[in-house]
FIMI-462458 format. One record per residue (C-alpha): residue number from 1; residue in three letters; x, y negated, z. Coordinates in nm, 3 decimals, decimal comma. Layout:
% FIMI-462458
<site><n>NUM</n><res>ALA</res><X>X</X><Y>Y</Y><Z>Z</Z></site>
...
//
This chain:
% FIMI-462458
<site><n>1</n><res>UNK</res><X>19,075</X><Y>-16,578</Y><Z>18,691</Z></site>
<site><n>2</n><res>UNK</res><X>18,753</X><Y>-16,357</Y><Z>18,822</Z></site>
<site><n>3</n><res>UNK</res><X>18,506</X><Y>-16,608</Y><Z>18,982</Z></site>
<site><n>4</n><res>UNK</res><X>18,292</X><Y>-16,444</Y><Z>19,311</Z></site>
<site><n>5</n><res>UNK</res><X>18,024</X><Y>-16,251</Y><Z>19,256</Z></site>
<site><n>6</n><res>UNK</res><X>17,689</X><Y>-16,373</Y><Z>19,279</Z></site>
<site><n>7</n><res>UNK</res><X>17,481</X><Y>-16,069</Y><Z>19,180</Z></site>
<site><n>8</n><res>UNK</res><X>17,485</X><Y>-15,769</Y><Z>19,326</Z></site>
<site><n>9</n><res>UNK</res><X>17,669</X><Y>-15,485</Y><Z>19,139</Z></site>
<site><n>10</n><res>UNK</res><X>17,496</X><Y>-15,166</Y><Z>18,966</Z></site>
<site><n>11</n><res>UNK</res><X>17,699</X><Y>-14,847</Y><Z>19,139</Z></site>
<site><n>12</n><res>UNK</res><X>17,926</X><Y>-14,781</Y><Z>18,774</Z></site>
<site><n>13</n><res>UNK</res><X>18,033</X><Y>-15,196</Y><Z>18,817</Z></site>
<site><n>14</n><res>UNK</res><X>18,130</X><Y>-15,151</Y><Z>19,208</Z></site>
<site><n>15</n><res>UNK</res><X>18,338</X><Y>-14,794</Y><Z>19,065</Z></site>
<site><n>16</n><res>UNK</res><X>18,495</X><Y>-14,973</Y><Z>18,773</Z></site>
<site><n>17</n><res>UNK</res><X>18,563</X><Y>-15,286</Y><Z>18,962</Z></site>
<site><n>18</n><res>UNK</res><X>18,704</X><Y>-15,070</Y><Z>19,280</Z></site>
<site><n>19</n><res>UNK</res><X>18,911</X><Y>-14,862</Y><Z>19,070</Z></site>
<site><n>20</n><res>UNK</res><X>19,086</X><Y>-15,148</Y><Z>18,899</Z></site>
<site><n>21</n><res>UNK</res><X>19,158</X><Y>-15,302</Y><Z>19,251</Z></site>
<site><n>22</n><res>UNK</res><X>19,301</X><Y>-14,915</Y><Z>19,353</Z></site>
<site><n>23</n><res>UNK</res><X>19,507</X><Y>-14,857</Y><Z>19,029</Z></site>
<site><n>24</n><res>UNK</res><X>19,647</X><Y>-15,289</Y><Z>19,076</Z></site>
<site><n>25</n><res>UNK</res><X>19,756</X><Y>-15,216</Y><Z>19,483</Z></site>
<site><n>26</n><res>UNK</res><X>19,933</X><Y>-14,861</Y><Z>19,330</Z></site>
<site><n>27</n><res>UNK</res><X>20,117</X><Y>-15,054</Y><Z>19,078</Z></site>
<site><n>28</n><res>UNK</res><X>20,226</X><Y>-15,320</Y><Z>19,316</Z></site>
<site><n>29</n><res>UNK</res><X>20,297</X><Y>-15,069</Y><Z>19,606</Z></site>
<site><n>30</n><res>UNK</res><X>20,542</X><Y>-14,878</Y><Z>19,298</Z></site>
<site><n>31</n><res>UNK</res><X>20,715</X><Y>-15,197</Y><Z>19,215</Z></site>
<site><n>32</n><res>UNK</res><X>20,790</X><Y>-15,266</Y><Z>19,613</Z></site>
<site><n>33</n><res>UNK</res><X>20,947</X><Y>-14,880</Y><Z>19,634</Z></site>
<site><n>34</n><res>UNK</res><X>21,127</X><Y>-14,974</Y><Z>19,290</Z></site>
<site><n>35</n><res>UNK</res><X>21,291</X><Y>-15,303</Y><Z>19,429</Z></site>
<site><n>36</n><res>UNK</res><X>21,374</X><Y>-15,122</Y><Z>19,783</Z></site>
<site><n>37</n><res>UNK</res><X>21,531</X><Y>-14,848</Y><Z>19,589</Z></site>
<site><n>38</n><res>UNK</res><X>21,709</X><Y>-15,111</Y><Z>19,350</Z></site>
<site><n>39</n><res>UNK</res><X>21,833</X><Y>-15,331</Y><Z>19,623</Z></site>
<site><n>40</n><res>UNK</res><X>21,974</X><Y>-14,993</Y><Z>19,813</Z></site>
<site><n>41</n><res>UNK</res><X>22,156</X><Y>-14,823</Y><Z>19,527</Z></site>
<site><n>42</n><res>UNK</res><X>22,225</X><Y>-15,058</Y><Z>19,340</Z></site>
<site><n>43</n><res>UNK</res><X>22,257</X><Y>-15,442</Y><Z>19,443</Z></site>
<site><n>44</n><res>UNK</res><X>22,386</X><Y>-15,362</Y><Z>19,781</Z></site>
<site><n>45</n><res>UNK</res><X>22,687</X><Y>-15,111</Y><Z>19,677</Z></site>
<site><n>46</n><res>UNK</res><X>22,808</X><Y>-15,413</Y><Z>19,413</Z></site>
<site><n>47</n><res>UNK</res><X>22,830</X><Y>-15,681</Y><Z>19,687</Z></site>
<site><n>48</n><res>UNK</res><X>22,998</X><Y>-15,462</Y><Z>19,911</Z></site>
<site><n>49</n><res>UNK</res><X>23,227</X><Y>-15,289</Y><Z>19,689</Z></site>
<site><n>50</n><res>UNK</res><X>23,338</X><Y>-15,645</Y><Z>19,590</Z></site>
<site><n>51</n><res>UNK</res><X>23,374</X><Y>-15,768</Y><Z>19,925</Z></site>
<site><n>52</n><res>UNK</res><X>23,615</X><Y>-15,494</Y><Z>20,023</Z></site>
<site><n>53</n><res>UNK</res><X>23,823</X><Y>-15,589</Y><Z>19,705</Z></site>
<site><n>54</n><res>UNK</res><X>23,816</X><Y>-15,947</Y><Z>19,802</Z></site>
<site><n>55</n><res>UNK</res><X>23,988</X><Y>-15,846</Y><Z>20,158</Z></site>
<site><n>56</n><res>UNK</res><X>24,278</X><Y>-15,669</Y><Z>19,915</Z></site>
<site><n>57</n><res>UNK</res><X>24,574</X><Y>-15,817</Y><Z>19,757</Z></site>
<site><n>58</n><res>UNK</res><X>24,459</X><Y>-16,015</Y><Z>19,471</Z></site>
<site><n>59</n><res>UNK</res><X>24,813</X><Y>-16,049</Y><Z>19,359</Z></site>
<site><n>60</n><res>UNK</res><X>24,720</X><Y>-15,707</Y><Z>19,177</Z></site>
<site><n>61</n><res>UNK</res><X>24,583</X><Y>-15,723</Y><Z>18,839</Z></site>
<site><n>62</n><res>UNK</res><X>24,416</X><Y>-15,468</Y><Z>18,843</Z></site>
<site><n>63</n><res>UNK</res><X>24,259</X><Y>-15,569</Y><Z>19,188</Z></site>
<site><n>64</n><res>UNK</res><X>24,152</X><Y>-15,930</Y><Z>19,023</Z></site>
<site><n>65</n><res>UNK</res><X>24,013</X><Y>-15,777</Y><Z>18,736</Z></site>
<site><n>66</n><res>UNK</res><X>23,810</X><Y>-15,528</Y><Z>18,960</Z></site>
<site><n>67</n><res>UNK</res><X>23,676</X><Y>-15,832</Y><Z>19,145</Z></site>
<site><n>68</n><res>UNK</res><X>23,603</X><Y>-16,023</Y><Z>18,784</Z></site>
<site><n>69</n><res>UNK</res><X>23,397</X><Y>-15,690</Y><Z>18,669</Z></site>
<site><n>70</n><res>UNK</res><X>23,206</X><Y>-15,667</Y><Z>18,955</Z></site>
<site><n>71</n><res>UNK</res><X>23,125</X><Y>-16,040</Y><Z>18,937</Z></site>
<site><n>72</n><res>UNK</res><X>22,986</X><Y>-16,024</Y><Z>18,585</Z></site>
<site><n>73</n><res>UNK</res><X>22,810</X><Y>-15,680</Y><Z>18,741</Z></site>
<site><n>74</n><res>UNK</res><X>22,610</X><Y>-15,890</Y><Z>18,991</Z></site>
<site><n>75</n><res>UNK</res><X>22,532</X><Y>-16,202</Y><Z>18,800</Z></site>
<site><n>76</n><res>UNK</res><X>22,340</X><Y>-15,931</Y><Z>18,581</Z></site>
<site><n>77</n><res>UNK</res><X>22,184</X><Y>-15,794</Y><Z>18,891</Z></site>
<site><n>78</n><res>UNK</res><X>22,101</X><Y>-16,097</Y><Z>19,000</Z></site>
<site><n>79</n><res>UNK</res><X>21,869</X><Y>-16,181</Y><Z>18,647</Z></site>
<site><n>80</n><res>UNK</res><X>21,775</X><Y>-15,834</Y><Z>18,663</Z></site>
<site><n>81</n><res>UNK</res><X>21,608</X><Y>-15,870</Y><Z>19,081</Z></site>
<site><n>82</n><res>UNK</res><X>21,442</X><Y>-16,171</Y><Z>18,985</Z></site>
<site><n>83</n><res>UNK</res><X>21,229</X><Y>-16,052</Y><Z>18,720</Z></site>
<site><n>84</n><res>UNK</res><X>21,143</X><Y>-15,787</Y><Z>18,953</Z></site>
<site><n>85</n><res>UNK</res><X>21,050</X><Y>-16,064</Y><Z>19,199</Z></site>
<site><n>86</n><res>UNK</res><X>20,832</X><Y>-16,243</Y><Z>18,930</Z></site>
<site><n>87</n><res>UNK</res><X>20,656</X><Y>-15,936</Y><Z>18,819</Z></site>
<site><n>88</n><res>UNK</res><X>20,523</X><Y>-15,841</Y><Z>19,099</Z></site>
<site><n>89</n><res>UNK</res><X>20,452</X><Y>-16,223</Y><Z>19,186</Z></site>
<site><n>90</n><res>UNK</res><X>20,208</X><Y>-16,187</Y><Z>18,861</Z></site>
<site><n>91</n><res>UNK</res><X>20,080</X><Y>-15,880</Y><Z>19,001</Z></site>
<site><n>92</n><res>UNK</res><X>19,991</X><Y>-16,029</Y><Z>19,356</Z></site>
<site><n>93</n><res>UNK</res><X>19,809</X><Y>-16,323</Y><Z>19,133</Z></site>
<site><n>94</n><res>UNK</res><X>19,604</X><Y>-16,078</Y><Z>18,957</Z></site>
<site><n>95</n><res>UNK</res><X>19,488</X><Y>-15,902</Y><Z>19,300</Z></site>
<site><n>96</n><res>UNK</res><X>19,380</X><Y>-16,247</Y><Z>19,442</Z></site>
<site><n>97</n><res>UNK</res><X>19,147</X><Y>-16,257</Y><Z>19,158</Z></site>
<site><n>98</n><res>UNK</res><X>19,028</X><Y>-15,915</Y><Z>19,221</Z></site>
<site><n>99</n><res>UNK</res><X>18,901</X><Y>-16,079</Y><Z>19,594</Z></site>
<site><n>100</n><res>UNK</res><X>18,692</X><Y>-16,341</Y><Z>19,429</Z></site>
<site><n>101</n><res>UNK</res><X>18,563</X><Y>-16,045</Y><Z>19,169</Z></site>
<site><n>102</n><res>UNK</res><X>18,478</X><Y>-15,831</Y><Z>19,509</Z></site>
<site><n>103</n><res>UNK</res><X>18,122</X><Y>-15,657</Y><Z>19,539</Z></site>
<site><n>104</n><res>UNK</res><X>17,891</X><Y>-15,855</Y><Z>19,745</Z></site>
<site><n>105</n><res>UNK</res><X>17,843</X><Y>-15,651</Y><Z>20,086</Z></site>
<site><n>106</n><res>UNK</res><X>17,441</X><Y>-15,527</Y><Z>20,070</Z></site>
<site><n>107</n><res>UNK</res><X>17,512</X><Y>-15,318</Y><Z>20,452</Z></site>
<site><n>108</n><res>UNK</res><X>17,782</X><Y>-15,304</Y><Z>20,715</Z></site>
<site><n>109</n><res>UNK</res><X>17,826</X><Y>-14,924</Y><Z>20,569</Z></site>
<site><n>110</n><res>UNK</res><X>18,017</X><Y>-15,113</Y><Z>20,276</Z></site>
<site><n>111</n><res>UNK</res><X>18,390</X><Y>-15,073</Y><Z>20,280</Z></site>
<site><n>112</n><res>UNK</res><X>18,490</X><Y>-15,256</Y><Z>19,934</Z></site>
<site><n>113</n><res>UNK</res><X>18,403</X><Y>-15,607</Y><Z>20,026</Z></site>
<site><n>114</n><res>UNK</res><X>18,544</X><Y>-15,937</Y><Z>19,940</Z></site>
<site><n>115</n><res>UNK</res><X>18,679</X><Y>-15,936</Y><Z>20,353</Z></site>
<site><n>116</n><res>UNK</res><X>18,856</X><Y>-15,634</Y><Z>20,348</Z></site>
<site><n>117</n><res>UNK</res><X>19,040</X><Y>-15,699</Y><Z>19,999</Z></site>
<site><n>118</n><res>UNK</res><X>19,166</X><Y>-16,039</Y><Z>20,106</Z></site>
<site><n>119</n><res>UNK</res><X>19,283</X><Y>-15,846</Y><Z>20,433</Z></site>
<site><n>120</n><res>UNK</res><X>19,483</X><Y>-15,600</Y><Z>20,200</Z></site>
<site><n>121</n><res>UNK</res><X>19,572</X><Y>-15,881</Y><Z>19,967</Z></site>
<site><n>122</n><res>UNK</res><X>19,737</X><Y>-16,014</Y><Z>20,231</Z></site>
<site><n>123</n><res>UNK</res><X>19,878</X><Y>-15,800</Y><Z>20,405</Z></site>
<site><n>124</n><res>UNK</res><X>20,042</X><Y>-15,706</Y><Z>20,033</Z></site>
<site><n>125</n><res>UNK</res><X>20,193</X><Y>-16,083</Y><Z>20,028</Z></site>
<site><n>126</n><res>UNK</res><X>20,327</X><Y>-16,030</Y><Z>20,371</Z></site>
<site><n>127</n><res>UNK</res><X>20,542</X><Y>-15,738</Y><Z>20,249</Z></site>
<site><n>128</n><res>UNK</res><X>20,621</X><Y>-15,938</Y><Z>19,934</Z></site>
<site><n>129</n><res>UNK</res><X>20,802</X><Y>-16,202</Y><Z>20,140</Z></site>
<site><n>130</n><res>UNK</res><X>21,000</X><Y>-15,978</Y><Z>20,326</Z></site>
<site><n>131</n><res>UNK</res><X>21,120</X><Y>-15,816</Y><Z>19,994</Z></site>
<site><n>132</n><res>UNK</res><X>21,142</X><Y>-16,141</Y><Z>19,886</Z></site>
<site><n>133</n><res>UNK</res><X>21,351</X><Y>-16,261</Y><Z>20,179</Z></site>
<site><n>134</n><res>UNK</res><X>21,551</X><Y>-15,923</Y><Z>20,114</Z></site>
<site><n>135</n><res>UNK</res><X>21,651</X><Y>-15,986</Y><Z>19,762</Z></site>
<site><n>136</n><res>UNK</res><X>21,729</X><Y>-16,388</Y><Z>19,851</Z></site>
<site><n>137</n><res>UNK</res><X>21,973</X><Y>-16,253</Y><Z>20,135</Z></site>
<site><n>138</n><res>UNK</res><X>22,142</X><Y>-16,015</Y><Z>19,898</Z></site>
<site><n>139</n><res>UNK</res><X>22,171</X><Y>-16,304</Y><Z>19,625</Z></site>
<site><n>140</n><res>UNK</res><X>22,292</X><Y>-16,573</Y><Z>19,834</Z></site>
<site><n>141</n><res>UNK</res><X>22,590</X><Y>-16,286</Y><Z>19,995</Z></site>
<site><n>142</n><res>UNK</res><X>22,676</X><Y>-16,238</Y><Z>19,650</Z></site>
<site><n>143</n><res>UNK</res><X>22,736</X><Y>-16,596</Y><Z>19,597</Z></site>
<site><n>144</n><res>UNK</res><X>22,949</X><Y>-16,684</Y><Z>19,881</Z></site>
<site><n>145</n><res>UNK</res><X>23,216</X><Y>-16,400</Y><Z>19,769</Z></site>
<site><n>146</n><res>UNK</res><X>23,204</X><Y>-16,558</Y><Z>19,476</Z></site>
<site><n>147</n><res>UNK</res><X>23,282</X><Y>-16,821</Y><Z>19,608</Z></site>
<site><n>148</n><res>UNK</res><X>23,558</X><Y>-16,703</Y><Z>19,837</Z></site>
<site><n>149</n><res>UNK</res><X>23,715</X><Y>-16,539</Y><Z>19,479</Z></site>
<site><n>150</n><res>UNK</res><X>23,725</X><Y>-16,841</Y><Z>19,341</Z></site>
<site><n>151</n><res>UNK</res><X>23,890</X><Y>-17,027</Y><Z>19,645</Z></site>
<site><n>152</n><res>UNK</res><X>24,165</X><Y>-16,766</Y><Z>19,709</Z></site>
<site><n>153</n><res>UNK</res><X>24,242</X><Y>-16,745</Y><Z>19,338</Z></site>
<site><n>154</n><res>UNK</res><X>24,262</X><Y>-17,090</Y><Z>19,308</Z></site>
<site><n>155</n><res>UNK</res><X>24,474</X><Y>-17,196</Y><Z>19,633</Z></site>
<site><n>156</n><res>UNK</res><X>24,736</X><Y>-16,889</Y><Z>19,469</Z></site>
<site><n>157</n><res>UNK</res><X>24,720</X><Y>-17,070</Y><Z>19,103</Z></site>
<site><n>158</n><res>UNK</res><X>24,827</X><Y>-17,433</Y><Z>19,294</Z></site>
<site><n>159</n><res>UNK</res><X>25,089</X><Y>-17,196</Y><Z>19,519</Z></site>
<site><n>160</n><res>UNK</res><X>25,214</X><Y>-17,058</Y><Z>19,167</Z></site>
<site><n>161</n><res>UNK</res><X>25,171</X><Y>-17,391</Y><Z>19,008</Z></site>
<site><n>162</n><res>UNK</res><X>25,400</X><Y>-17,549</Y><Z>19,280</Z></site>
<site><n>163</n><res>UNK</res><X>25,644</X><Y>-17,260</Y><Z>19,284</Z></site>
<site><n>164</n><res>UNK</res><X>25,705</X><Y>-17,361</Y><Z>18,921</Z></site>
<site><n>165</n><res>UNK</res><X>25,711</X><Y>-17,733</Y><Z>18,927</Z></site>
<site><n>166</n><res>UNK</res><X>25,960</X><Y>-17,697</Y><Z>19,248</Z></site>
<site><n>167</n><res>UNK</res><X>26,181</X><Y>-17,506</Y><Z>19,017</Z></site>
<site><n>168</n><res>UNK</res><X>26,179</X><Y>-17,740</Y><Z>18,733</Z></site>
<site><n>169</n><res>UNK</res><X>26,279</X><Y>-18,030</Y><Z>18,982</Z></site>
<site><n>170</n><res>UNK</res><X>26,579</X><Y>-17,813</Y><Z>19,103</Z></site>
<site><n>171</n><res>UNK</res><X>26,640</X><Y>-17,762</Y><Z>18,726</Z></site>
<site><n>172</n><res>UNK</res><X>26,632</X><Y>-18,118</Y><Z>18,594</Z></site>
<site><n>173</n><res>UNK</res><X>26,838</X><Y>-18,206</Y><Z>18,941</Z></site>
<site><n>174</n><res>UNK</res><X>27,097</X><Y>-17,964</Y><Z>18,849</Z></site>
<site><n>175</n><res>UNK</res><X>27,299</X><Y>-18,101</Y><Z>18,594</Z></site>
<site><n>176</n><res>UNK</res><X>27,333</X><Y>-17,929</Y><Z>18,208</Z></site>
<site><n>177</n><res>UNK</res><X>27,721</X><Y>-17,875</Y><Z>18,130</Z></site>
<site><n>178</n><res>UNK</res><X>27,642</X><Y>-18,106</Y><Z>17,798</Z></site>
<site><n>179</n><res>UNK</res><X>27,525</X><Y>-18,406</Y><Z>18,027</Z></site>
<site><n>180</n><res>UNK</res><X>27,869</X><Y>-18,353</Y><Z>18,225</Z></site>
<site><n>181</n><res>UNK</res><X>28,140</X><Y>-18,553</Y><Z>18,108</Z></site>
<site><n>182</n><res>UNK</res><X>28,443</X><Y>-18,398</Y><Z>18,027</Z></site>
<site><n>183</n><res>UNK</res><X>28,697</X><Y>-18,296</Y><Z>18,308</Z></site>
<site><n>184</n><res>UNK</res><X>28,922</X><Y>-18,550</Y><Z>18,173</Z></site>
<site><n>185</n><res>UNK</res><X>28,700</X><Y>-18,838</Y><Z>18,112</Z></site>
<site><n>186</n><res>UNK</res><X>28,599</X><Y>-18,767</Y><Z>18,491</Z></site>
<site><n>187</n><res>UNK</res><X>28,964</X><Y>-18,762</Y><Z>18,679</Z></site>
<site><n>188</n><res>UNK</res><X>29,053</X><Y>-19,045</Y><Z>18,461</Z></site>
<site><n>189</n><res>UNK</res><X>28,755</X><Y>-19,241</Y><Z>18,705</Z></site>
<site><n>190</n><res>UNK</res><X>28,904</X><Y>-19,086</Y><Z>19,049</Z></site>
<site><n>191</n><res>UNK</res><X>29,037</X><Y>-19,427</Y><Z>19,243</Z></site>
<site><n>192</n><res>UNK</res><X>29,333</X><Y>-19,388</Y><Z>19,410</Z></site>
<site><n>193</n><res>UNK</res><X>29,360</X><Y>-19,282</Y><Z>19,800</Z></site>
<site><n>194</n><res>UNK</res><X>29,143</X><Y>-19,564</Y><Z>20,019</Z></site>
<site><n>195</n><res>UNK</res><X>29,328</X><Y>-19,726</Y><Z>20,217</Z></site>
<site><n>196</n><res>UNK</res><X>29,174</X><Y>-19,928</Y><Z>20,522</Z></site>
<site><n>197</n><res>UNK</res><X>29,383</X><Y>-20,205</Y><Z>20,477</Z></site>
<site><n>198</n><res>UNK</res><X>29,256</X><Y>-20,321</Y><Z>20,150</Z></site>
<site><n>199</n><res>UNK</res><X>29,084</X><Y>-20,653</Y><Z>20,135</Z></site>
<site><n>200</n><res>UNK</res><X>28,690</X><Y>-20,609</Y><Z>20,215</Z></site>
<site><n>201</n><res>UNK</res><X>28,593</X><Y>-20,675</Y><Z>19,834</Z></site>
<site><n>202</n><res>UNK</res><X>28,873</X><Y>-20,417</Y><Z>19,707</Z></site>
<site><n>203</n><res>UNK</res><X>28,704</X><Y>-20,129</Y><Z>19,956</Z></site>
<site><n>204</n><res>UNK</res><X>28,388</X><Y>-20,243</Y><Z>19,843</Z></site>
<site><n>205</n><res>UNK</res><X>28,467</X><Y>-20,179</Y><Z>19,466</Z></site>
<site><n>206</n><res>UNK</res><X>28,680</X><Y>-19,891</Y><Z>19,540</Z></site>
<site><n>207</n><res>UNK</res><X>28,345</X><Y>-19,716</Y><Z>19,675</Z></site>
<site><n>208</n><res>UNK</res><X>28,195</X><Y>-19,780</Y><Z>19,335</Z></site>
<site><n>209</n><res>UNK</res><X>28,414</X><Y>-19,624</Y><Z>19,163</Z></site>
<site><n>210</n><res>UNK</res><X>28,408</X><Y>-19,320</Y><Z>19,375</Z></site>
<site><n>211</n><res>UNK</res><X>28,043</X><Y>-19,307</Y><Z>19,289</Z></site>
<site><n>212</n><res>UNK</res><X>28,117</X><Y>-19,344</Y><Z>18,945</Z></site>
<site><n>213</n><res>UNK</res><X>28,372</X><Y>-19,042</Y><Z>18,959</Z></site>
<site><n>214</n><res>UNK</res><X>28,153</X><Y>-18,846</Y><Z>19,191</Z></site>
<site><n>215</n><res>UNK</res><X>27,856</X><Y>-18,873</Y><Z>18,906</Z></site>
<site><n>216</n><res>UNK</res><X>28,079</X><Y>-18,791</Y><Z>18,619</Z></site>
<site><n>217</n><res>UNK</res><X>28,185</X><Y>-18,467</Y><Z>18,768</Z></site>
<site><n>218</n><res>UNK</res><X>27,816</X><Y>-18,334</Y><Z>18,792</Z></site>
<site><n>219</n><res>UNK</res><X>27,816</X><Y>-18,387</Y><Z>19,177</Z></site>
<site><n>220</n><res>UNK</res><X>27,621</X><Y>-18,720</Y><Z>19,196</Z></site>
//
């Protein structure tokens, strides 16, 4: 880190030392442009393109795997955007120390002073955080589709999951024809023709038979 100047500066030190603060804002003022650009052509289109998908019928393969792609597509983007971030972070750090390194002002004709860099040094930041807050936007958008994928696939895996377990119940309800009993076995369990007046204890047994017969011929 520079520490202020105490001395005053010989003319080639204020050059060299105003040149390196030029060449640092031109670097940082590229890398803005760059992430601007990035975040425009490139982040953006992915986010949208997969949000449009998402609105589609993910029944389609082909539509799912789309979707999937353009996932993996921004989760890259997403590493890629914040190294961006964090370069030009290290950049901003190095101008604050080109403040403190400023040339001590010897008239009020002096333009390259300690003042007027921390004025540009912030007014840098301030642009920072709204690329920053630009970038953070576009990340957290990305996350809630993929969140919303993983939802709407999910609820149709349980929908899929109970379409299949509701046909195995109907299948194990439905009897096999080698768990029937044979047609003969079953009529010889038919009771004879109720008759109401049986005793009570007769019509109660004669019902338990009927269950017995109704079983054996697959219909219980």
């Amino acid at each position: 880190m520079a520490t202020p100047t105490n001395r005053p500066l010989t003319r080639a030190e204020k050059d060299k030392s105003k040149k390196e603060w030029e060449s640092l804002i031109s670097v940082i003022q590229k890398e803005f442009h760059g992430l601007e650009g990035w975040l425009t052509k490139d982040a953006n289109p992915k986010v949208t393109n997969l949000q449009k998908n998402l609105a589609g019928d993910l029944k389609d393969v082909d539509k799912r795997w789309e979707c999937e792609t353009s996932l993996r597509i921004i989760s890259t983007l997403v590493k890629t955007g914040t190294g961006k971030i964090a370069f030009i972070e290290s950049l901003i750090g190095k101008l604050n120390d080109q403040v403190l390194g400023a040339p001590i002002a010897e008239s009020d004709a002096d333009e390259d002073t300690s003042e007027a860099r921390l004025f540009k040094a912030r007014e840098i930041e301030s642009t920072f955080e709204d690329s920053k807050e630009a970038f953070d936007r576009w990340v957290s958008w990305g996350l809630k589709l993929k969140e919303n994928f993983n939802n709407i696939t999910s609820v149709k895996k349980v929908k899929d999951e109970d379409t299949e377990d509701s046909r195995e119940d109907r299948g194990s309800r439905r009897p096999r024809q080698e768990d029937k009993v044979s047609t003969t076995d079953a009529k010889s369990l038919k009771p004879d023709l109720l008759e109401t007046s049986m005793p009570q204890l007769q019509i109660k047994n004669w019902y338990k038979t009927w269950d017995n017969y109704m079983c054996a011929s697959g219909w219980g």
